[in-house]
N, C-alpha and C positions, 0 to 999 in steps of 0.2 A: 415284768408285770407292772414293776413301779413305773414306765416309762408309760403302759396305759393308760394307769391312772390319773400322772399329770396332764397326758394329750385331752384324756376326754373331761378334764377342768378348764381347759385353755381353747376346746374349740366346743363345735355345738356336739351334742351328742351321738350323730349320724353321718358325722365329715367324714371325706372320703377317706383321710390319713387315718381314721382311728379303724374304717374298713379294712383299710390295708394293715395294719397293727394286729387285727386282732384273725387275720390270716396265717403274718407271720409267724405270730405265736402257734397257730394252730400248726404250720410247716415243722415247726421247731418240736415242737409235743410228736410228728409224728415221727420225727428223725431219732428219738430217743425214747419208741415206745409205748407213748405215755397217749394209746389210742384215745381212750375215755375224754382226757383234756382237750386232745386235738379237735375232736369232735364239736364240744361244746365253744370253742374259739373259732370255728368252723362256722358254726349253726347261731353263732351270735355275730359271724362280717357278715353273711347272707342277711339275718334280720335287718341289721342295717342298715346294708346294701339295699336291700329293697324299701327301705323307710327313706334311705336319701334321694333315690329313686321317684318316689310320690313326692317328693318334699320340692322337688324340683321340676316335677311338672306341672305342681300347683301355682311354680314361681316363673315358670316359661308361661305358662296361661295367662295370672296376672300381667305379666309383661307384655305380651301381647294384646289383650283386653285392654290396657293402658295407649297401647300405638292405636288400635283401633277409635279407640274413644276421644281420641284427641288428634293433635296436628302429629301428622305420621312424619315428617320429617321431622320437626323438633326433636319427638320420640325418641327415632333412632338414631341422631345425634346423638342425647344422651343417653339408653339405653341400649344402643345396638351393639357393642363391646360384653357387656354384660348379659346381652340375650343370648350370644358366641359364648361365652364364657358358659353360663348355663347349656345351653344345647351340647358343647363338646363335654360339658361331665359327665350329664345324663346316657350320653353315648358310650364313654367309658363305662358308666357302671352297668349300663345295660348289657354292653357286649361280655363281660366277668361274671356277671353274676350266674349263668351255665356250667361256667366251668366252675365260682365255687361249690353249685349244690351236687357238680361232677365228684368232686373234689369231696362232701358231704359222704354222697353215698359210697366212694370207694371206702374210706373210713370208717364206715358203719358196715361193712362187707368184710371189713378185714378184725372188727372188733369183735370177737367171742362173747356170748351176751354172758349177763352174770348168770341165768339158769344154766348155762353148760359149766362154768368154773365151779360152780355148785356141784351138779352132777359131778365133774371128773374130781375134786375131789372127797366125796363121798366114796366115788370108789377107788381112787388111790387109799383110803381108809378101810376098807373090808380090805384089801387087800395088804396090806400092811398087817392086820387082825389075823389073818388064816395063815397065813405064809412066813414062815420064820426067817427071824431074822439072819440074813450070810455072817454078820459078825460071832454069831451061837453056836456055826459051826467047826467042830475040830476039824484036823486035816485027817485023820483016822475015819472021820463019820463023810468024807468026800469019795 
């Protein structure tokens, strides 16, 4: 978790590293568990994901309204590496981001909500209450 923290100090708040970070954290929470974490580490690389997402093809537009507006090969002289650059992330994150709300909802399918931990136990409790306990009983009373 400390390693989140420094990333998402060190880059912008929706880089794709800190996407991928706050996956594997969700991988890691589900290997040991801990579904409730997974979930939210889960439901926060998707928010991301889809905010680097617009963040990026508000900066592929820009850049393009840029070539347009001006002498198109200068442009993409200097931009056209970085218009690549842009287009192949956006395609990375677009093609992932299915499979993490995939990835979402299995975790949310395998998570018991708290009204059932509730319910079961309330009645692991009446029943504990009615049912004596096996330690009360002699071996004469078996």
């Amino acid at each position: 978790m400390k390693a989140l923290s420094m990333l998402e100090h060190l880059v912008e708040p929706d880089h794709r590293r800190v996407v991928e970070l706050n996956f594997r954290i969700c991988l890691v929470c589900e290997l040991v568990s801990k579904i409730g974490d997974a979930i939210s580490y889960c439901a926060k690389a998707i928010s991301l994901c889809k905010s680097r997402i617009q963040n990026l093809k508000s900066s592929k537009d820009a850049l393009l309204s840029g070539i347009d507006g001006g002498d198109a090969s200068a442009a993409e002289a200097e931009g056209g590496s970085e218009k690549s650059t842009v287009e192949k992330e956006l395609e990375q994150l677009t093609s992932i981001l299915p499979d993490l709300e995939k990835k979402l909802e299995d975790l949310s399918e395998a998570n018991p909500s708290a009204d059932m931990d509730e319910m079961v136990k309330a009645i692991v409790s009446r029943v504990t209450e009615v049912m004596p306990k096996a330690a009360s009983f002699t071996s004469s009373q078996i």
